[in-house]
N, C-alpha and C positions, 0 to 999 in steps of 0.2 A: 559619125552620127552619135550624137551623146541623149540616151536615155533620160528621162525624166525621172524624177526621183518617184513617180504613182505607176511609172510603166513596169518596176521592179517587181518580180512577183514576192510575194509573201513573205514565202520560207526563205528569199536570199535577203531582207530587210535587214541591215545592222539593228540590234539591240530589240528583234521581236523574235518570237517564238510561234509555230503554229499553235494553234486552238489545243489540238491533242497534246503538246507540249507541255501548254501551259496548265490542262486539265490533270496532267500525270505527274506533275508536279504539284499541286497542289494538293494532290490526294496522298502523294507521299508527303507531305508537310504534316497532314493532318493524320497520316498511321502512326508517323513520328511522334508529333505530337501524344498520342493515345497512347501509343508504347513505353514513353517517357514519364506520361502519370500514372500508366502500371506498375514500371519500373518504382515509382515514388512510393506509391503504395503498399508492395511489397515491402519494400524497405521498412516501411513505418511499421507494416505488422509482425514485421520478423523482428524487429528492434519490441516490439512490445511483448510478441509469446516470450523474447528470449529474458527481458526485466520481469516476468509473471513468472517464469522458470524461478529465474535467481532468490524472487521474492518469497516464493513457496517455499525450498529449501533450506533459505535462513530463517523463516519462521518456524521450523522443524527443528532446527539446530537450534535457535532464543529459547523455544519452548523443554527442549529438554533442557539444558542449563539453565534456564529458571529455577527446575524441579533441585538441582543440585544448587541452586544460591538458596532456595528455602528451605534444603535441609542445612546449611550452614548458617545462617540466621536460629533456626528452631535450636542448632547446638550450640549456637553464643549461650540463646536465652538461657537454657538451662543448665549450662555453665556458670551465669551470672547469677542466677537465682540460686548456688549453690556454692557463692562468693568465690569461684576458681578463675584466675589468670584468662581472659579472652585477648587479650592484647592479638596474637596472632591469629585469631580468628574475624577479629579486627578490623587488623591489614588486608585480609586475605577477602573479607566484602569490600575493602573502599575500594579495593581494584577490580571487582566484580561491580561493583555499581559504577564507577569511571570508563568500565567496558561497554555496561549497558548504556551508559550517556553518550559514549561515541557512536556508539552505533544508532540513535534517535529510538531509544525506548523508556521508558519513562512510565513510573506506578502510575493510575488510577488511584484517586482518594473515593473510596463509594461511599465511605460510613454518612449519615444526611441526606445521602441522596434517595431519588427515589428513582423503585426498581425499574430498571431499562434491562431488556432482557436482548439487548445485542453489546452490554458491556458485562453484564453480574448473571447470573445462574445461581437460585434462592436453592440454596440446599436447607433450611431450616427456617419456618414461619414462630414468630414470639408473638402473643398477645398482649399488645402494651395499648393502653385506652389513651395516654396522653402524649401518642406519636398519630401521624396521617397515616391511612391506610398508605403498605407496600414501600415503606421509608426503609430503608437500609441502616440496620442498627449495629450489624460489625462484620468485617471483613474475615472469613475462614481460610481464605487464604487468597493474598493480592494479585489483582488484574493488571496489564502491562497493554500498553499502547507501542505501535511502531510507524512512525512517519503519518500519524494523522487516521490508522487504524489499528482496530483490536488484535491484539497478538494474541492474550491469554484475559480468560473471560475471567470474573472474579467471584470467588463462589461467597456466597452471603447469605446471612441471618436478617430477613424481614419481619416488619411487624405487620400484626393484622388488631384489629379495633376487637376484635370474638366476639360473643357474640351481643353485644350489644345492637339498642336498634334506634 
């Protein structure tokens, strides 16, 4: 006597599952799932604290070597204003400024501009009547960009109108 293919019960059907089968299955698809965009996540903020590490540290490191490329600038100048030999002194910024271009840092021009106080830091206000208030009239010592932000802020001489009214 041959069975009908509706007289099979359930659980012995080729190619079906019981109900709780298929519910226990599907709940692990979906822990999966969740665990696997943890897992993503994770990754994406550990990849990021650890580029915010690296970021920090070379900013530490450009920032003091700035201080030491502006003292070797400061000793051209006053080598050259005292007609002596800079030749080696030189050489010795076009590879400091060659270093800083590899590495995406790059001056700030502020002299013109006006004062933005997440690039310049006004260490000295001038009263000049035929500039706009808050104009950036000279650089005390040059700001530096890196990768599309401020490295080193650039300390400046603004102007102010006085007291005119």
């Amino acid at each position: 006597m041959s069975q009908e293919p509706d007289d099979i019960p359930e659980e012995n059907k080729p190619d079906t599952m019981p109900d709780t089968d298929v519910a226990k299955s599907l709940e692990f698809e979906e822990k999966y799932k969740r665990a696997l965009a943890d897992y993503v996540n994770l990754e994406r903020r550990a990849e990021a604290t650890i580029r915010d590490g690296i970021n920090q540290k070379m900013d530490v490191v450009m920032r003091d070597f700035l201080n030491i490329y502006d003292d070797f600038e400061r000793a051209r100048d006053v080598y050259k204003a005292q007609e002596i030999d800079t030749s080696g002194l030189d050489s010795i910024l076009k590879n400091a400024t060659a270093m800083l271009t590899k590495n995406n840092i790059t001056p700030m021009n502020a002299v013109g501009d006006v004062l933005d106080t997440n690039l310049h830091e006004p260490m000295r206000i001038v009263e000049k009547s035929d500039l706009e208030e808050n104009t950036v009239i000279k650089e005390l010592r040059k700001g530096y960009i890196i990768n599309n932000r401020v490295l080193r802020t650039a300390l400046v001489e603004v102007s102010t109108k006085g007291g005119e009214s």
